[in-house]
C-alpha positions as CSV (number, residue, x, y, z in Angstrom):
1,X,-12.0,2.3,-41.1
2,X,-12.3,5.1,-38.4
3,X,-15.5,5.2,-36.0
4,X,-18.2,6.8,-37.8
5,X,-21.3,6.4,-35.7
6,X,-24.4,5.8,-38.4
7,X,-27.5,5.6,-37.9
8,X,-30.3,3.5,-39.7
9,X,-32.8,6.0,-41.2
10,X,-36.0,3.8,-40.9
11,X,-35.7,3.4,-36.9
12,X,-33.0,5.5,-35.4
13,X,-30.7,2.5,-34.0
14,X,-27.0,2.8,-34.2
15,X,-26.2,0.5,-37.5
16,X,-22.5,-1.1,-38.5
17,X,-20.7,-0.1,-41.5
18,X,-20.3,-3.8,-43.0
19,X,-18.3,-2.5,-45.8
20,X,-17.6,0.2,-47.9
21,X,-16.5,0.9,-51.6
22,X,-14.1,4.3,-53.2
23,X,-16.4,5.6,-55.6
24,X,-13.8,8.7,-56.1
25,X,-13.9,12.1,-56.5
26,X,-13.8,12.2,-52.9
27,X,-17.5,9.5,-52.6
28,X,-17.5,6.5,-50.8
29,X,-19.9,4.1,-50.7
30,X,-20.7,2.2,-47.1
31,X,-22.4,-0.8,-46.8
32,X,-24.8,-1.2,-43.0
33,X,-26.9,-2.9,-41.3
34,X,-29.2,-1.9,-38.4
35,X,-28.0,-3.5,-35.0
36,X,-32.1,-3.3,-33.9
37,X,-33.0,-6.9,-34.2
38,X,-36.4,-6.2,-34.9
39,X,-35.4,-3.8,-37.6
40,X,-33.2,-5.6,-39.6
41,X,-32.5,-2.8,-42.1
42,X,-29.9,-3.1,-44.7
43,X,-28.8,0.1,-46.3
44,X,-26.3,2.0,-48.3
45,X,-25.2,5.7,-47.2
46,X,-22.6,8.1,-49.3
47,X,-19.7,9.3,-47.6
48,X,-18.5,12.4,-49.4
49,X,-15.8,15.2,-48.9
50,X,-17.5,18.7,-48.6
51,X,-14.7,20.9,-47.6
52,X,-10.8,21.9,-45.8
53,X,-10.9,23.6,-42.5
54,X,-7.1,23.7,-42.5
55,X,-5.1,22.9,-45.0
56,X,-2.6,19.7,-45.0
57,X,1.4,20.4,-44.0
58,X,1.7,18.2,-46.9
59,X,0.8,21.2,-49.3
60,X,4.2,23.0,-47.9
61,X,7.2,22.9,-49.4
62,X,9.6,20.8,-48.5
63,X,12.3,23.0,-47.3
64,X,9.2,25.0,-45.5
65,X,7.6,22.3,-43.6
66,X,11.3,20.9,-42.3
67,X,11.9,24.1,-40.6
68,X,8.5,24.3,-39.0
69,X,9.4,20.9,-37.7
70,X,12.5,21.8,-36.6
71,X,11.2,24.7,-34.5
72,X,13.2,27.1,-36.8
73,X,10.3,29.3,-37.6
74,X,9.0,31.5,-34.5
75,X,5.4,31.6,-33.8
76,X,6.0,35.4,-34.8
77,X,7.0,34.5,-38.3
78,X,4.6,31.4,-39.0
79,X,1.9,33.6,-40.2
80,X,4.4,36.3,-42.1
81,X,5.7,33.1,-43.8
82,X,1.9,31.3,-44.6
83,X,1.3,35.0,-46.4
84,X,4.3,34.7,-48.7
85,X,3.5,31.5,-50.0
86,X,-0.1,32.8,-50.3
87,X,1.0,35.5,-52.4
């Protein structure tokens, strides 16, 4: 799992993910534990997708996202290109 820095709710103390479980439909479930000693504080949190800020290469055609890779596209004509396939 990627560094996600959590933090338990009932002191403020960075806590560990122990574990975590796909719930799906973009909701995970993590398991933590507070790293204050004194606190001791075992938890659940949800981990849930809210929304794209770009969208993935992955979504491009094939045959589109070769050329981009290749450098066969100018700057110039990325965005005349992203507006066909939007249309």
């Amino acid at each position: 799992m990627s560094a996600i820095r959590v933090r338990c709710n009932k002191c403020g103390s960075v806590a560990r993910v122990e574990s975590s479980k796909e719930i799906g439909g973009g909701l995970k479930q993590l398991y933590c534990s507070c790293r204050n000693v004194e606190c001791g504080h075992t938890f659940v949190m949800d981990l849930t997708f809210s929304h794209t800020l770009s969208p993935s290469a992955l979504d491009l055609p094939d045959n589109v996202r070769a050329r981009l890779q290749q450098g066969r596209i100018s700057a110039t004509e990325q965005p005349l290109l992203f507006a066909e396939l939007a249309g």
